[in-house]
C-alpha positions in Angstrom: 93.4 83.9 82.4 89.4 82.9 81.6 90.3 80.2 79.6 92.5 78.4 82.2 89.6 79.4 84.5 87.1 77.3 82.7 89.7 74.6 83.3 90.2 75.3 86.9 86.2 75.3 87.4 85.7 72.3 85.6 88.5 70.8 87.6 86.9 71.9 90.5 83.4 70.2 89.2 85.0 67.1 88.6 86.8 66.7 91.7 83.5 66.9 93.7 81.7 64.6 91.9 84.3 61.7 92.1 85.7 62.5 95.8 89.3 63.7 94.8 91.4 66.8 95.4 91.4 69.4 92.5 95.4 69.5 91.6 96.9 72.1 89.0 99.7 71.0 87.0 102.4 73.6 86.0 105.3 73.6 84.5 108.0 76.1 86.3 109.5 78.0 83.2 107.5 78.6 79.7 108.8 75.0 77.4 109.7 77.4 74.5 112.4 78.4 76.1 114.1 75.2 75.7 112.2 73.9 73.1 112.7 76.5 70.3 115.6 78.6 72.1 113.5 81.5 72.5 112.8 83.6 75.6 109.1 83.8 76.2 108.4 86.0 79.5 105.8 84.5 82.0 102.8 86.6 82.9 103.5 85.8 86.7 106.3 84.2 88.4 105.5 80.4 89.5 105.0 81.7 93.3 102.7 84.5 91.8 101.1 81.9 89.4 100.5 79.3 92.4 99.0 82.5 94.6 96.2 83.5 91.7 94.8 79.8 91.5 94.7 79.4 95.3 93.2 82.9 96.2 91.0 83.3 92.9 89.8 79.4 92.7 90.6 77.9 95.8 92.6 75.0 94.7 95.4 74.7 96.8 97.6 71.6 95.5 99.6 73.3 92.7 102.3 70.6 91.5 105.2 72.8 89.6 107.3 70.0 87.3 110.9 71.6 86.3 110.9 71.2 82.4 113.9 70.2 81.4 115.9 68.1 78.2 114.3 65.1 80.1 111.2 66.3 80.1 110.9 67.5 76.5 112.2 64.5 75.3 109.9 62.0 77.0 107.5 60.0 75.0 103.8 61.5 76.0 102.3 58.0 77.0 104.8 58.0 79.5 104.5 61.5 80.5 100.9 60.4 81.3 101.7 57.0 83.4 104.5 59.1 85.3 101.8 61.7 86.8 99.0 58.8 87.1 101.4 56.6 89.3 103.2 59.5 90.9 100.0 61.7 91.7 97.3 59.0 91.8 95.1 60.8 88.7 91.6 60.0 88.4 90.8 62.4 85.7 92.3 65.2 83.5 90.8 67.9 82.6 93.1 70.5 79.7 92.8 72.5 77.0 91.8 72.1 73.2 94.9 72.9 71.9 97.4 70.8 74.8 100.4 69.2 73.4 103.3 68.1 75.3 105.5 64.5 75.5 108.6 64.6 72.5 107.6 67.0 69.8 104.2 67.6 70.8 103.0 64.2 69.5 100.8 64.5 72.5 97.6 66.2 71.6 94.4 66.6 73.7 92.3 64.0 71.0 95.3 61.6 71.9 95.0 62.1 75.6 91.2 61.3 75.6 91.2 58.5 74.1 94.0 57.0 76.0 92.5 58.1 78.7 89.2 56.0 77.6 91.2 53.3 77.3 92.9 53.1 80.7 89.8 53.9 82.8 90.7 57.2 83.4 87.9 60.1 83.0 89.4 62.9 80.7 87.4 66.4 79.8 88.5 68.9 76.9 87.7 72.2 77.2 87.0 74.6 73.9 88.5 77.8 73.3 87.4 80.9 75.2 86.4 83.6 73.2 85.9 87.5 73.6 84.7 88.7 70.7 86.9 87.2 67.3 89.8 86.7 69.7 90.5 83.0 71.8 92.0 84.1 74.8 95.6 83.0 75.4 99.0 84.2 77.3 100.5 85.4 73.9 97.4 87.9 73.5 97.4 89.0 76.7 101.4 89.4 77.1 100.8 91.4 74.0 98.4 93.5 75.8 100.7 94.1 78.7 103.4 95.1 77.2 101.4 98.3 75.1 100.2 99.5 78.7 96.5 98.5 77.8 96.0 97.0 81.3 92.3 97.1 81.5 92.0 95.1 78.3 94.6 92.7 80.1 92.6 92.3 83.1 89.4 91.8 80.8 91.1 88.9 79.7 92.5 87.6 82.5 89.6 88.1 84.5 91.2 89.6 87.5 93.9 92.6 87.8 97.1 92.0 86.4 99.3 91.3 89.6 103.0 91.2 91.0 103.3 89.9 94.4 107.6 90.3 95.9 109.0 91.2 99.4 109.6 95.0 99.8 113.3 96.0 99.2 114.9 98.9 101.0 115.1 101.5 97.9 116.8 105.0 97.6 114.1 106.7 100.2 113.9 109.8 97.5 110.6 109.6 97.9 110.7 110.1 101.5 112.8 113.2 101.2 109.8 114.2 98.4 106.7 113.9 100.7 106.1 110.8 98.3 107.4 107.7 100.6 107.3 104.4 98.2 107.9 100.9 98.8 110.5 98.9 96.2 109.8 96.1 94.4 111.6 94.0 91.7 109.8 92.2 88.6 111.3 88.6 89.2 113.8 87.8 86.7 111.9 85.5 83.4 108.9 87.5 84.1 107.6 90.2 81.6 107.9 93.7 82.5 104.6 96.0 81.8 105.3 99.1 79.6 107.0 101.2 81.5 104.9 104.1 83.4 102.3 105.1 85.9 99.7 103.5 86.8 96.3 103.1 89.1 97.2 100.6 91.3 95.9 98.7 94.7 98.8 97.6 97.1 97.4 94.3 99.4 99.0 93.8 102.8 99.7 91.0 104.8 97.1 91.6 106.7 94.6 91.3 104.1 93.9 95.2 103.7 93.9 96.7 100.5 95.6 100.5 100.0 95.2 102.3 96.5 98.9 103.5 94.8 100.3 105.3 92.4 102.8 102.8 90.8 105.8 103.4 88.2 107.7 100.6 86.5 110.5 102.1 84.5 114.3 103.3 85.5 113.7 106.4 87.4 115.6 108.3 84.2 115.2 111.7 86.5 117.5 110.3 89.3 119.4 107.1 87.9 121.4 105.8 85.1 121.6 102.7 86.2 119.0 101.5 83.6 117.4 99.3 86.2 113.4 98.1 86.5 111.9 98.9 89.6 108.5 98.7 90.4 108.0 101.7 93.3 104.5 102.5 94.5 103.1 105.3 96.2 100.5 104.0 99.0 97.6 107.0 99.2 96.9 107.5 102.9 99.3 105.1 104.3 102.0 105.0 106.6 103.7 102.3 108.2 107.4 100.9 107.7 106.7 97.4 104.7 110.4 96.4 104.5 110.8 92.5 104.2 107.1 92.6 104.2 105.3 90.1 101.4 103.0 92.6 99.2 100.9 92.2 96.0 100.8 94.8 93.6 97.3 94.8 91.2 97.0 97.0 87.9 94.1 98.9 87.2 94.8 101.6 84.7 98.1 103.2 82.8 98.3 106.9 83.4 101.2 108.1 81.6 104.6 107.2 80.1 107.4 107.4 82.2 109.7 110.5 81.2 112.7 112.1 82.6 112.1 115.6 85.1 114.4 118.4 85.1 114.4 118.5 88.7 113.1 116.5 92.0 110.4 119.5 92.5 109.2 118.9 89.4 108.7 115.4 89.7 107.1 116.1 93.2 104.3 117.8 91.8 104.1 115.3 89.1 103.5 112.3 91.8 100.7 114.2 93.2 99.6 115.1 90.1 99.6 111.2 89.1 98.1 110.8 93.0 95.0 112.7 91.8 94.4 110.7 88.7 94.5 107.7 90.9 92.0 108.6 92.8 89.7 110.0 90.5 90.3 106.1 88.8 88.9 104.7 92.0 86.0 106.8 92.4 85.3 106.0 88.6 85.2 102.2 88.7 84.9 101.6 92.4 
């Protein structure tokens, strides 16, 4: 999101000045999930996450760290050695409110002046604000979750995005006129309320392809009680299986809800096909 952006940038900044390669650090699952036993859904997958910083900030060496019991329970001074010997760090740059190393005793004041003290440069960057709120993953995971996408993206500063290999899928929407390609939300990830939305499907080979996209459990043909992500490329056709896609979200359309019949959800798609493009021709 914008605040990990002014991050990145300043990362980048640094890197420049000094003659070193701008690195992110990540870790691979959210630490509360170990830490305080609770399940907190990532915004994007790690592959997703490690997609955004390349393509949106150019920075591609994105080290992933699996946190684990070790992990939490390693004393933050040497958390900080480990990654200076292991990735040859000549500055850090994080956030005002960074904690990690056992319990948190690790705060960003602390890593500063160690830093100082070991000749290593270190930058903190204040909170990023819209308005009265500070921007952070728990706001905009909030966000997500209602189906107010465009306030998401406002936050994030770039569409809201899944990126996963199409899956062969129930081809109803072949039989409909309505062909879609099948996606899965990547398991630890949060889902999006469930509904239509404006969407923009990105190939392969780099074009881009507005869609009518439902998350949900297709409640008009299956019982299963199953997320899928199924979009409806406008104007397209062309056979995506096993094919790498990215999905972005522009604008939430409608619930989903359960049709009496397939004719009737027909006419709904093209219904929901119109509103998409009026979307685009909107905000272009």
């Amino acid at each position: 999101h914008i605040g990990h952006a002014a991050l990145l940038n300043k990362t980048k900044q640094r890197a420049e000045e000094i003659g070193a390669m701008p690195s992110v650090l990540t870790f691979d699952v959210h630490p509360d999930n170990l830490v305080f036993h609770k399940e907190v859904p990532l915004i994007n997958s790690a592959h997703g996450r490690e997609e955004i910083i390349r393509r949106n900030f150019g920075i591609d060496n994105v080290v992933f760290i699996h946190f684990n019991q070790k992990v939490m329970h390693m004393d933050w001074k040497v958390f900080v050695d480990n990654l200076i010997e292991e990735l040859d760090v000549a500055w850090l740059v994080v956030g005002h409110d960074f904690r990690f190393g056992y319990k948190g005793m690790g705060t960003a004041a602390r890593l500063k002046e160690y830093c100082e003290s070991i000749g290593i440069g270190c930058d903190i960057i204040d909170a990023v604000r819209i308005g009265e709120d500070i921007v952070s993953s728990t706001l905009i995971r909030k966000f997500i979750e209602n189906g107010e996408i465009e306030k998401a993206n406002h936050y994030l500063g770039h569409p809201h995005t899944l990126s996963d290999t199409v899956r062969s899928g129930y081809h109803l929407g072949t039989k409909l006129g309505t062909p879609t390609i099948n996606m899965k939300i990547p398991e630890g990830v949060l889902v999006p309320r469930y509904g239509v939305y404006a969407a923009k499907v990105f190939l392969e080979d780099g074009s881009e392809h507005i869609s009518v996209t439902n998350i949900g459990v297709r409640p008009t043909v299956s019982d299963e009680n199953r997320v899928s992500v199924e979009s409806f490329i406008l104007d397209f056709e062309g056979n995506l299986y096993d094919r790498q896609v990215r999905v972005e979200f522009y604008s939430f359309l409608r619930p989903e809800r359960k049709f009496s019949d397939a004719d009737e959800l027909s006419k709904q798609i093209r219904a929901d096909a119109a509103a998409t493009r009026e979307y685009f021709i909107k905000n272009p």
